[in-house]
C-alpha positions as CSV (number, residue, x, y, z in Angstrom):
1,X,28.1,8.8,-25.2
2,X,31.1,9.0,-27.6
3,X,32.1,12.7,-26.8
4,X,32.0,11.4,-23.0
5,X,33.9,8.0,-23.1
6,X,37.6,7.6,-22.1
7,X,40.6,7.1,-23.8
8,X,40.7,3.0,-23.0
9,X,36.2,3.2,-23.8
10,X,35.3,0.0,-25.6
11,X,33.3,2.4,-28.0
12,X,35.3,3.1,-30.9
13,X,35.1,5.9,-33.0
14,X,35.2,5.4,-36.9
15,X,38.8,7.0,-36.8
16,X,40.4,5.1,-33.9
17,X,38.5,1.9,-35.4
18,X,40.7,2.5,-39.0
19,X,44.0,3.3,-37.0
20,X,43.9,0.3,-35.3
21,X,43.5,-1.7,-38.5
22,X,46.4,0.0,-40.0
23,X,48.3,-0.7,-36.8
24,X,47.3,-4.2,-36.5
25,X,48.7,-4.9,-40.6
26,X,52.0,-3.1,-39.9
27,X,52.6,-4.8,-36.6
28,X,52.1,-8.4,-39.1
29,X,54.2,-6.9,-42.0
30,X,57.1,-5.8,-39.5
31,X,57.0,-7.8,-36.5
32,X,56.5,-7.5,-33.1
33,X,59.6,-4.8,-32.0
34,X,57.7,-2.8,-28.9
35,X,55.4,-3.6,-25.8
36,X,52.6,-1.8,-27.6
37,X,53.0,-4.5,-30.6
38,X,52.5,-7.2,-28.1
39,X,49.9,-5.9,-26.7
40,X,48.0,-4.7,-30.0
41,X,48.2,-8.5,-31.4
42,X,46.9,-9.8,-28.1
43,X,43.7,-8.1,-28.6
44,X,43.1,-7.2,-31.9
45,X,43.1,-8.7,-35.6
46,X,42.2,-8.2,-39.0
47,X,40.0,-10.4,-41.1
48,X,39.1,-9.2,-44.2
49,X,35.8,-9.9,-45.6
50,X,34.7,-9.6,-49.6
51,X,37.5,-7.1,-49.5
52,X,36.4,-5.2,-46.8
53,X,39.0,-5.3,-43.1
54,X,37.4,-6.2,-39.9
55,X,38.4,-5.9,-36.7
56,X,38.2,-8.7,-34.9
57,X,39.1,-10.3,-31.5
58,X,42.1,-12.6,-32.2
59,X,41.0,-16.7,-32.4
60,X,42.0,-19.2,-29.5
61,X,42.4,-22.8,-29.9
62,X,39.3,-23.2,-28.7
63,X,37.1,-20.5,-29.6
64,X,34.8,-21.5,-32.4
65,X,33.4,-18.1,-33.0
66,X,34.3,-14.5,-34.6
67,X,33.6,-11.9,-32.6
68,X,33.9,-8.1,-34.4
69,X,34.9,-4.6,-32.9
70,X,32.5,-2.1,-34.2
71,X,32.5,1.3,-34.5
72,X,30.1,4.0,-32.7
73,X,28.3,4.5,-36.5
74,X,27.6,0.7,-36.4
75,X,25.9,0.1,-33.1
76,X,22.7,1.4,-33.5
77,X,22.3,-0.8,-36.8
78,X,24.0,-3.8,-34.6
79,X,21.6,-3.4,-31.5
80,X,18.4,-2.6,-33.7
81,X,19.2,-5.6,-35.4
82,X,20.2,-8.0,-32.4
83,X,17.2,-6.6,-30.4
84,X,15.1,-7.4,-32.5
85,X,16.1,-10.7,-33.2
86,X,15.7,-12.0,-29.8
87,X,11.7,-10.7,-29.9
88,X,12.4,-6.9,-28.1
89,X,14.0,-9.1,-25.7
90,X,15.7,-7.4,-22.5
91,X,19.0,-7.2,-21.8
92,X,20.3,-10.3,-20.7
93,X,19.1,-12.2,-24.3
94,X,21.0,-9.0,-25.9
95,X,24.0,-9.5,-24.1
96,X,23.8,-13.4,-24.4
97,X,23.7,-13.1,-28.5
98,X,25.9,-9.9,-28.3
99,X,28.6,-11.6,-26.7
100,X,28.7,-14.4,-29.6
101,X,29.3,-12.2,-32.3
102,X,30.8,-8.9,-30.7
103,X,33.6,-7.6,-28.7
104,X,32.7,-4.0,-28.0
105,X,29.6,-3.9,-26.7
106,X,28.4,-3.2,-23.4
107,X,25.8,-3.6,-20.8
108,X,25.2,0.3,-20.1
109,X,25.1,0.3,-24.0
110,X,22.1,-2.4,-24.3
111,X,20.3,-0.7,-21.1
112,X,20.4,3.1,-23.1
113,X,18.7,0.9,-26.2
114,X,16.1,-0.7,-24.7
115,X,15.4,2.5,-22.5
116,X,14.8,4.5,-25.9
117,X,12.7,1.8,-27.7
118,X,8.9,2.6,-27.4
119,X,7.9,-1.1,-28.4
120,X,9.6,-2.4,-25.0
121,X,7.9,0.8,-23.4
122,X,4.7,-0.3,-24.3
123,X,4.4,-3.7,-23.5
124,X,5.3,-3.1,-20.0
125,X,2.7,-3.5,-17.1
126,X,1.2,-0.7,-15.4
127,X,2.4,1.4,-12.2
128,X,3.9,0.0,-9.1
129,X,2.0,-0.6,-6.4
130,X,3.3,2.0,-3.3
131,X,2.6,4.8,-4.6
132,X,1.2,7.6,-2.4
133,X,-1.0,10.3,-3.8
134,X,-2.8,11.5,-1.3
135,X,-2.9,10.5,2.5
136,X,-6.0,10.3,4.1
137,X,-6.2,12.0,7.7
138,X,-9.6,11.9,9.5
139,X,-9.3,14.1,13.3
140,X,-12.6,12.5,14.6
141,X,-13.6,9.1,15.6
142,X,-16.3,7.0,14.0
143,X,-15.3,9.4,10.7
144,X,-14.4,6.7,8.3
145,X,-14.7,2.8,9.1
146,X,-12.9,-0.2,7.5
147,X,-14.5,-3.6,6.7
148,X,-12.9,-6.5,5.4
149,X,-14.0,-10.2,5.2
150,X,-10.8,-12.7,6.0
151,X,-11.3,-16.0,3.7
152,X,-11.1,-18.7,6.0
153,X,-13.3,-21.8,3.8
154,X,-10.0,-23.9,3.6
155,X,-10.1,-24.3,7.4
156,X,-13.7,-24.3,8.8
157,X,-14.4,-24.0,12.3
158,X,-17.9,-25.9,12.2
159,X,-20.9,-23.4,10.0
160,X,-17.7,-20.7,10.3
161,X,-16.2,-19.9,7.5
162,X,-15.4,-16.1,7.5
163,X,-13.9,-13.7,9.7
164,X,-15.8,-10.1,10.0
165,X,-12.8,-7.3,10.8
166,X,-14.1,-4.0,11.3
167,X,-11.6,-1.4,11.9
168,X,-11.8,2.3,12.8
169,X,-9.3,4.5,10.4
170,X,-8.5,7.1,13.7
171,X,-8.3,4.9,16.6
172,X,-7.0,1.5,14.3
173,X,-9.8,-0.6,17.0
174,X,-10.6,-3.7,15.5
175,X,-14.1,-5.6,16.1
176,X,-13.8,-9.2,14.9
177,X,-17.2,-11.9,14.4
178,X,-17.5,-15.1,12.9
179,X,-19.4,-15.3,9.6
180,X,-20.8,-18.6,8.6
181,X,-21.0,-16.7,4.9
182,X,-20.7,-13.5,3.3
183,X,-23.8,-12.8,2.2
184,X,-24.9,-8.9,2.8
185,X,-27.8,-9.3,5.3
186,X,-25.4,-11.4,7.6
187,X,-22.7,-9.0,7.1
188,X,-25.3,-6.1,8.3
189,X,-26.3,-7.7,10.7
190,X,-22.9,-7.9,12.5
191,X,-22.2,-4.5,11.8
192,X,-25.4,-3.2,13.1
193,X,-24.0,-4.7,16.6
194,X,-21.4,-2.7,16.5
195,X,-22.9,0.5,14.7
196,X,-25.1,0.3,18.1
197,X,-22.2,0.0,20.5
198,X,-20.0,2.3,19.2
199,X,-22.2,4.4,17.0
200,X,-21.9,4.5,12.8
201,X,-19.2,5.9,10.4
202,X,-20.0,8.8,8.1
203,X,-18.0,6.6,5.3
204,X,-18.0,2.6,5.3
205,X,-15.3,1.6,3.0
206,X,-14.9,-2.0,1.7
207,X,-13.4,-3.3,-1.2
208,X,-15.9,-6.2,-1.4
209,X,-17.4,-5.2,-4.8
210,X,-20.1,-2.5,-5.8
211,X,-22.7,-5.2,-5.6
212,X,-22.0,-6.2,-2.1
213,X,-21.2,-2.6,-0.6
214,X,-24.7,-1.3,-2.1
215,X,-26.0,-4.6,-0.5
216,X,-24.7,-4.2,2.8
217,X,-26.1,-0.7,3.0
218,X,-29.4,-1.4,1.5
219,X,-29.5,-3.9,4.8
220,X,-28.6,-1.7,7.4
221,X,-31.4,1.1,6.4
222,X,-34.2,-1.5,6.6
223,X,-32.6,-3.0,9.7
224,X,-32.0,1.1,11.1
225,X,-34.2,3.3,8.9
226,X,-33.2,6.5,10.5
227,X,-29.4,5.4,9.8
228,X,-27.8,7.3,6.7
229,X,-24.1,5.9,5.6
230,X,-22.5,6.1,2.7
231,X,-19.3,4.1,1.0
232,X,-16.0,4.6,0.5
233,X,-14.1,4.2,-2.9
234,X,-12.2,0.3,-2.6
235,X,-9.0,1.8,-2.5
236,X,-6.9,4.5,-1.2
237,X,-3.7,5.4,0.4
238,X,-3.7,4.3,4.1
239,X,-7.1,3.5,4.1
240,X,-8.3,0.6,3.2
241,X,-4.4,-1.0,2.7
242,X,-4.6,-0.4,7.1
243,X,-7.2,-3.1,7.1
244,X,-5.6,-5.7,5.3
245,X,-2.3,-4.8,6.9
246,X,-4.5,-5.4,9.8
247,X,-5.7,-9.0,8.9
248,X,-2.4,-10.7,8.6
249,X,-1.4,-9.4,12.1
250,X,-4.9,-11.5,12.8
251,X,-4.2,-14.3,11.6
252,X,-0.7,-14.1,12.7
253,X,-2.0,-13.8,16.3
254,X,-4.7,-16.6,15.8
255,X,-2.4,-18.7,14.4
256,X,-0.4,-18.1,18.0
257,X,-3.0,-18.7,19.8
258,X,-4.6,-22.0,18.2
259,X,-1.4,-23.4,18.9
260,X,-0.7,-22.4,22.6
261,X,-4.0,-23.5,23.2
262,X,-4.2,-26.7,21.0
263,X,-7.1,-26.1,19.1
264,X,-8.3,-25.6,16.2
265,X,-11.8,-23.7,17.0
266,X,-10.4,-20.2,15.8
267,X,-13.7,-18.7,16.2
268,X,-13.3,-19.0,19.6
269,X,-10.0,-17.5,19.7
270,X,-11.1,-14.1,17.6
271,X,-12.1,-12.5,20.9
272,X,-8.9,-13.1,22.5
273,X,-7.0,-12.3,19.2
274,X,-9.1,-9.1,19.8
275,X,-8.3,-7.8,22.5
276,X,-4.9,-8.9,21.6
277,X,-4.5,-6.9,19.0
278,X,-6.2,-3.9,20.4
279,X,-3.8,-3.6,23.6
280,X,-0.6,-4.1,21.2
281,X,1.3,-1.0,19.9
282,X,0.3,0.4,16.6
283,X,3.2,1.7,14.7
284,X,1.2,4.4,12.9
285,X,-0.6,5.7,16.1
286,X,2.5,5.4,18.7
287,X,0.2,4.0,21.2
288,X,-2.6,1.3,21.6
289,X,-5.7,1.4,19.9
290,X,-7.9,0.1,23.0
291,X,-5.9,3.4,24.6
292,X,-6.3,5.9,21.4
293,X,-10.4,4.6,21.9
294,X,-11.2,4.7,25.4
295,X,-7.8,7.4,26.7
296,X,-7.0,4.5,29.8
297,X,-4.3,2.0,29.7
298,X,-6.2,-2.0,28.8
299,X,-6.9,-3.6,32.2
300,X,-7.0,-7.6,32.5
301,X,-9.1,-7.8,36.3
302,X,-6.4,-7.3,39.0
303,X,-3.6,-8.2,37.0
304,X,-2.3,-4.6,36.7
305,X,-3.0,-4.1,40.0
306,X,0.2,-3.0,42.8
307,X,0.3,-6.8,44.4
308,X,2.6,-9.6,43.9
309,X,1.9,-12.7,42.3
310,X,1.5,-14.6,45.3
311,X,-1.2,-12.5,46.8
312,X,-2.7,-12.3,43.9
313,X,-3.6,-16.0,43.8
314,X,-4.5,-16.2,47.4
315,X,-7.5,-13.2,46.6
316,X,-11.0,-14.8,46.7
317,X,-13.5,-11.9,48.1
318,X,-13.7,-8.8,47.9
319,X,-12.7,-8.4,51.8
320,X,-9.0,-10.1,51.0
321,X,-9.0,-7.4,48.3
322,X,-9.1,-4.7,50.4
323,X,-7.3,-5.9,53.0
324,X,-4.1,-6.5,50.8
325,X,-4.6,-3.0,49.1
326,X,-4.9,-1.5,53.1
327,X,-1.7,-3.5,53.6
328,X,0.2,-2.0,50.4
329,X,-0.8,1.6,51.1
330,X,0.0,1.5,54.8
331,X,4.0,0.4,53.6
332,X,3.4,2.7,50.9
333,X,3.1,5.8,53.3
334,X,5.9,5.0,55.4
335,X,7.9,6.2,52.7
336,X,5.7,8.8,51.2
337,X,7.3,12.2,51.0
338,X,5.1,15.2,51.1
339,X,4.5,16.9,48.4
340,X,2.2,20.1,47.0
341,X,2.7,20.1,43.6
342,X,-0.5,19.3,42.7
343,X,-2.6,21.4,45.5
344,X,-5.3,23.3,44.9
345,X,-7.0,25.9,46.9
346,X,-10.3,24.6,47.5
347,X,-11.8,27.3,48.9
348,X,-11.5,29.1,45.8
349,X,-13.8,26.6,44.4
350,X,-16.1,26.3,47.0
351,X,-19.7,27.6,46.2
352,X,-20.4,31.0,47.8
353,X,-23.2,30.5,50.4
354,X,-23.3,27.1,49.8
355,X,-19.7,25.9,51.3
356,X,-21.6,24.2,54.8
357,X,-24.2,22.8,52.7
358,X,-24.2,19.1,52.7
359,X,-24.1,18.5,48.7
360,X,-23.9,15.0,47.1
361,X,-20.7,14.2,44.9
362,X,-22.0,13.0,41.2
363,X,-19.1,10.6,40.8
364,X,-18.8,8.3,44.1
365,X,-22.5,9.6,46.0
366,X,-20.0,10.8,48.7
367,X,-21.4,13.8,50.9
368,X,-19.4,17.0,49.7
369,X,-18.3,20.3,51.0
370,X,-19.4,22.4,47.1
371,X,-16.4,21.5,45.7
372,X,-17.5,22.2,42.0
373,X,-15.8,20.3,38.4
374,X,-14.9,23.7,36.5
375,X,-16.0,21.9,32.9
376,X,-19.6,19.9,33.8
377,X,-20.3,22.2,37.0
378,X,-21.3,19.3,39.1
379,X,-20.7,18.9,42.5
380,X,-17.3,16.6,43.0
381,X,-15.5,15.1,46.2
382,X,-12.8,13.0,44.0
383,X,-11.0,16.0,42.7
384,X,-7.6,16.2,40.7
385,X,-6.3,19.2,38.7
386,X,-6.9,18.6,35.2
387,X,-3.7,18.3,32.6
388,X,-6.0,20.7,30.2
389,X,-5.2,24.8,30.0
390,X,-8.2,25.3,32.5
391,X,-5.6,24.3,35.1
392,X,-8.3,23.8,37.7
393,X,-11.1,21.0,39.7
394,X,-12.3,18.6,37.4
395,X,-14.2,15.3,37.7
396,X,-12.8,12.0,37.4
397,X,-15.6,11.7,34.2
398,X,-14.5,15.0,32.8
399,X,-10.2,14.3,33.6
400,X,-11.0,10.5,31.6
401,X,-12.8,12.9,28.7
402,X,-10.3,15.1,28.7
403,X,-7.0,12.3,28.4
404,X,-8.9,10.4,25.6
405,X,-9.3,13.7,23.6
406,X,-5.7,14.3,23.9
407,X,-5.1,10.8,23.2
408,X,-6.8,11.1,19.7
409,X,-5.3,14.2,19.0
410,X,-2.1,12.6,19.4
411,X,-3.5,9.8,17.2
412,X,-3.9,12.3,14.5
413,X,-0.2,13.8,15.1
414,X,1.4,10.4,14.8
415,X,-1.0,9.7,11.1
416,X,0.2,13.0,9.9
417,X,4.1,12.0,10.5
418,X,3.5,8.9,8.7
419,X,1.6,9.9,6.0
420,X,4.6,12.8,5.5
421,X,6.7,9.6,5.8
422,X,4.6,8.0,3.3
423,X,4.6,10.8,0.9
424,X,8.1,11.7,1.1
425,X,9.0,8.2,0.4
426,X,6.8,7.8,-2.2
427,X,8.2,11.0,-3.7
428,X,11.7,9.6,-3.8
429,X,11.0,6.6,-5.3
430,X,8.0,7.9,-7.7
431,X,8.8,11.4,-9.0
432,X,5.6,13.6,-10.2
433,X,5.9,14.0,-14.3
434,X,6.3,17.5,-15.7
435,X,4.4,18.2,-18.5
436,X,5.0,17.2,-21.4
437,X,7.1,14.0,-19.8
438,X,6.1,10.2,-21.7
439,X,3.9,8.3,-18.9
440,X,2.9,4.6,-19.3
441,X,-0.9,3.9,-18.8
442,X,-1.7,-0.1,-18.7
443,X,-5.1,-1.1,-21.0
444,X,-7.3,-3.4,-18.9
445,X,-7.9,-7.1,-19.8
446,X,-11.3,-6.5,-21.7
447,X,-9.8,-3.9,-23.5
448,X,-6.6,-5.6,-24.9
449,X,-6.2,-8.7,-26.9
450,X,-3.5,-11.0,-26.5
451,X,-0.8,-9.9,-28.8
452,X,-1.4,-6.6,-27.7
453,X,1.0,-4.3,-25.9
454,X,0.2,-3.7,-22.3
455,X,0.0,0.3,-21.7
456,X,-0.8,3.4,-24.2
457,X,2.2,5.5,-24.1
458,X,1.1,9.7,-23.2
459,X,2.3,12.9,-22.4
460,X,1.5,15.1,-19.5
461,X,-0.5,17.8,-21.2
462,X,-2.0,19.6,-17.7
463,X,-1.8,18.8,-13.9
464,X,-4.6,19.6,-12.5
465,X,-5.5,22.1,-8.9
466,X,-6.0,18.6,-7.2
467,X,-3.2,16.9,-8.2
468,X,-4.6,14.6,-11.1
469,X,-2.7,14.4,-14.3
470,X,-4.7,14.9,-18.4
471,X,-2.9,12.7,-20.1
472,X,-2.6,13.1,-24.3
473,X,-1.7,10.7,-26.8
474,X,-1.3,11.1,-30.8
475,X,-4.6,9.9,-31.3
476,X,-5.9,12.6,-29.0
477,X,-7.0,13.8,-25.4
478,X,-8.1,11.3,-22.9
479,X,-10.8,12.1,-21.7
480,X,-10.9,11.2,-17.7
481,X,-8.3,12.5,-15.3
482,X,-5.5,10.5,-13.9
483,X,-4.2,9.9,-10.2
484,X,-0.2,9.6,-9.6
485,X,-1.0,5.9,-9.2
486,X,-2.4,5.1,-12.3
487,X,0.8,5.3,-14.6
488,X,4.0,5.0,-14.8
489,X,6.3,7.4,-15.9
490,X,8.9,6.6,-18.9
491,X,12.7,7.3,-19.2
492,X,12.7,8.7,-22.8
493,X,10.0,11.0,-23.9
494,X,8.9,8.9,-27.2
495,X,5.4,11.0,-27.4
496,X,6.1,14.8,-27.8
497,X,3.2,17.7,-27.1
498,X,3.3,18.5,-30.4
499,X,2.5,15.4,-31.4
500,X,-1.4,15.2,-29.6
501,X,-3.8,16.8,-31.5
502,X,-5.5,19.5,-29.5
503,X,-9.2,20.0,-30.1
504,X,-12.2,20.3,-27.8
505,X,-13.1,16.2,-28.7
506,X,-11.4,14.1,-26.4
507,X,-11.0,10.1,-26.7
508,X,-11.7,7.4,-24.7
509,X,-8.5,4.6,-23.2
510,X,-10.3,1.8,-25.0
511,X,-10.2,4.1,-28.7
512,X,-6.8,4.4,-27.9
513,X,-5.5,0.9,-27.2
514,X,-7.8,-0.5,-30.1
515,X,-6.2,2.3,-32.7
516,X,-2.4,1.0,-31.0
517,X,-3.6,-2.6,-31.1
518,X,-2.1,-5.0,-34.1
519,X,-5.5,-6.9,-34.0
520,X,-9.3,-5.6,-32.5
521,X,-8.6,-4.4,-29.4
522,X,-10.9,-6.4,-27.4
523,X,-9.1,-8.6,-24.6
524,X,-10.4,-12.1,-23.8
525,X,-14.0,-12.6,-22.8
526,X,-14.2,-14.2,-19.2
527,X,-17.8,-14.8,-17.3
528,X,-18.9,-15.1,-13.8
529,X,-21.6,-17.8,-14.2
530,X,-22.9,-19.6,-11.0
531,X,-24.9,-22.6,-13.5
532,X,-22.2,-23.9,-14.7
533,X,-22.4,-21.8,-18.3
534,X,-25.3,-24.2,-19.5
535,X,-27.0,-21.1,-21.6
536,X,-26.5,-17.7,-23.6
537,X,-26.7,-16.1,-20.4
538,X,-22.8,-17.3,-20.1
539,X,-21.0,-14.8,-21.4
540,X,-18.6,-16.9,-22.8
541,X,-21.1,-19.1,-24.4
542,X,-23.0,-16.4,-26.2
543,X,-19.5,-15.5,-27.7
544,X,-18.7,-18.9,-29.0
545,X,-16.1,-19.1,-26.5
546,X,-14.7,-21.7,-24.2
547,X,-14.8,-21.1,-20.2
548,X,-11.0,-20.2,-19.5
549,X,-9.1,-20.5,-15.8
550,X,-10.1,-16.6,-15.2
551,X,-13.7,-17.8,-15.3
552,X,-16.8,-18.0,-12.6
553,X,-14.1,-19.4,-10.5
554,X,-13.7,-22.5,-8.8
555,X,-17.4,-23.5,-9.8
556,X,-18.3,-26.2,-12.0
557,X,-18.6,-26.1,-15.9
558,X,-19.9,-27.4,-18.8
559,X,-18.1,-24.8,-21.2
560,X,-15.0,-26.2,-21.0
């Protein structure tokens, strides 16, 4: 820092800091006689001090207090000192004392301190949340499902007090239901009704608890025997974070409508907030979800359909219908041009032999002349040529097949660019450690007392084939493997390699933080009681132990 700072640097070297002490004495001895001399006794003086001369900022009027120039061999001692005076404060408390008693110190000066002290290292919380390890990309639908439970016991809608939201991770359709609770075999229930219409996940994720997920799935194999499902972990990149992403554009939209409809029955509205949502735009898929399931544009009745508004409202049968759709095309082909882009030579597809014979079209039950789809091999009047590489007849079943096949696969195109978006961001703003860099791990509650620092400092010892991290620390190895998103990684490497012991013993987070820890180890003691904590089966009473606010909740108590 000194070998790089300018000539007019507020650090001071031990030799500039004595030559402008000398300067300052001769200016007082001899006057004031050139511009420098004005400008030396505008900013500096001398104050000696049990016979010792300090530099000093010159006193106002006003000013009540001395403030020093140091030199670059005093500021460690001077920020160790002030630092840790203020409590390992940051740097605005250093800078707030600093400022009392110094002239000469800056802020980049105070920031390069605290960055190299490992106490202020330590007691910071753990990773940021947005970090991207791994992006998960499924190509099928019905892969990997989403379920989520929206809290909604502050506004009741009657015995309502939940909202089920079942999402597919491909296609981003949403299901929603009404939950009067949350218990698992109501839960199953629901999702059996949809498992039946549009068929089960390999992986339900939730992030419900282990308890509930096991629950769930222990309901939906007595309720389906021949069903087998497993779940996902709670949480993972652009998995279950699309769900809950999800749920406050639900509520958003339910919130909408409840008020264009003046009501407050939102169970009501979740089918229309359903179908709302699934005909919007999804940013990650670049189309509609409703279109990414079912490869056709969301129709509302005849309101997509080629007639005004006012003939619209004057249709009643289906007679009117056909007559204003007769009436449409007829103008229509006034103005047709012709046009053979899209011919076909039938006869190429006609069956042999069978070209008279009067055949049956499998679509509309219209008599046909052999006409024959090229991918099922049925017998077809309503004939198109098909957008796939076959380039040939194809059923209007097998052409709908076809466009919501390349609909998904476009689905998984647009989740690749935004996971490469993701990670590329992510990258940026959360560079991978080398080994050997410090890393920040944060100790859970349970395993940290109050005084205690928040994270184990470590070094990077291996990175692992699938990108996971074994971390080291000077009490050892740690012995489980570590994801990107599970530390943080420090400025300063405070914890070297040749520091960790290496032998084939490894230790546990919760050896480390209570050999780090200034008293036990063990964080506070917190319960989950549902009767109100009257026996040892209270956690907190077979401790000793008042209930605190992180216990059982909102329920009653008679801990406290």
């Amino acid at each position: 820092m000194c070998s790089t700072s300018k000539s007019n640097s507020a650090l001071m070297s031990r030799e500039r800091y004595e030559n402008l002490i000398r300067d300052v004495k001769k200016v007082k001895d001899q006057g004031k006689k050139a511009p420098y001399d004005y400008w030396l006794t505008k900013h500096y003086d001398v104050l000696k001090m049990q016979g010792v001369d300090k530099l000093i900022y010159p006193l106002t009027g006003d000013a009540e207090d001395i403030r020093f120039y140091i030199s670059v061999d005093e500021l460690f001692d001077v920020l160790c000192s002030i630092h840790q005076s203020v409590g390992h404060g940051g740097r605005e408390k250093m800078m707030y004392e600093i400022n009392r008693r110094y002239k000469n110190v800056t802020q980049n000066q105070v920031t390069a301190f605290i960055r190299c002290c490992e106490v202020c290292e330590s007691k910071k919380s753990g990773a940021k949340k947005g970090i991207v390890v791994k992006p998960m990309i499924f190509k099928n639908f019905n892969t990997r499902s989403q379920l989520d439970l929206i809290d909604m016991q502050s506004q009741t809608d009657g015995e309502y007090k939940y909202i089920f939201v079942y999402q597919d991770h491909l296609t981003k359709f949403v299901t929603l239901r009404p939950l009067t609770s949350k218990r698992a075999n109501e839960v199953a229930e629901n999702l059996l009704d949809v498992f039946l219409t549009f068929g089960a996940p390999c992986v339900l994720q939730t992030d419900n608890g282990r308890e509930f997920r096991n629950a769930v799935i222990d309901n939906l194999k007595q309720l389906w025997p021949e069903l087998t499902i497993v779940h996902g972990k709670p949480r993972h990149s652009q998995s279950q974070g699309s769900v809950e992403r999800a749920n406050q554009d639900i509520e958003n939209m339910l919130c909408c409508w409840m008020k264009d409809n003046s009501t407050t029955a939102w169970s009501k509205g979740l089918r229309f907030v359903q179908f709302m949502k699934n005909r919007s735009l999804h940013s990650g898929i670049k189309r509609s979800p409703y279109e990414a399931m079912f490869g056709v544009t969301p129709k509302v009745g005849l309101s997509d359909a080629p007639l005004p508004e006012s003939v619209l409202c004057t249709l009643k049968t289906e007679e009117d219908l056909e007559m204003a759709l007769e009436k449409v095309m007829s103008e229509g082909k006034e103005n047709e041009v012709p046009s053979n882009i899209n011919s076909v030579d039938c006869d190429s597809h006609l069956q042999g032999d069978d070209r008279s014979a009067d055949m049956t079209c499998t679509v509309c039950d219209a008599p046909c002349s052999g006409l024959v789809c090229e991918l099922c091999r049925t017998n077809i009047t309503c004939c198109e040529v098909c957008e796939a590489p076959c380039s040939g007849l194809v059923c209007e079943l097998c052409r709908k097949l076809e466009n919501t096949k390349r609909k998904r696969d476009e689905c998984v195109q647009s989740l690749e660019k935004q996971a490469l978006k993701m990670r590329k961001k992510s990258d940026a703003n959360f560079p991978n450690p080398d080994v050997g860099d410090t890393v920040r791990v944060q100790v859970p509650d349970v395993d940290r007392g109050k005084t205690d620092a928040r994270s184990i400092l470590a070094c990077v010892i291996e990175k692992t084939e699938d990108g996971f991290y074994r971390l080291g620390t000077r009490e050892g190895i740690i012995n489980s493997l570590y994801a990107r998103s599970q530390f943080a990684l420090s400025h300063e490497q405070f914890v070297q390699l040749d520091e960790v012991p290496i032998t084939s013993a490894t230790i546990s987070l919760r050896s480390v933080a209570s050999s780090q820890a200034t008293g036990n180890g063990q964080g506070f003691v917190r319960c989950h009681c549902m009767q109100k904590c009257i026996n040892k089966r209270c956690l907190c009473v077979k401790n000793g132990i008042k209930c605190n606010s992180k216990c059982h909740g909102s329920n009653s108590c008679c801990n406290k």
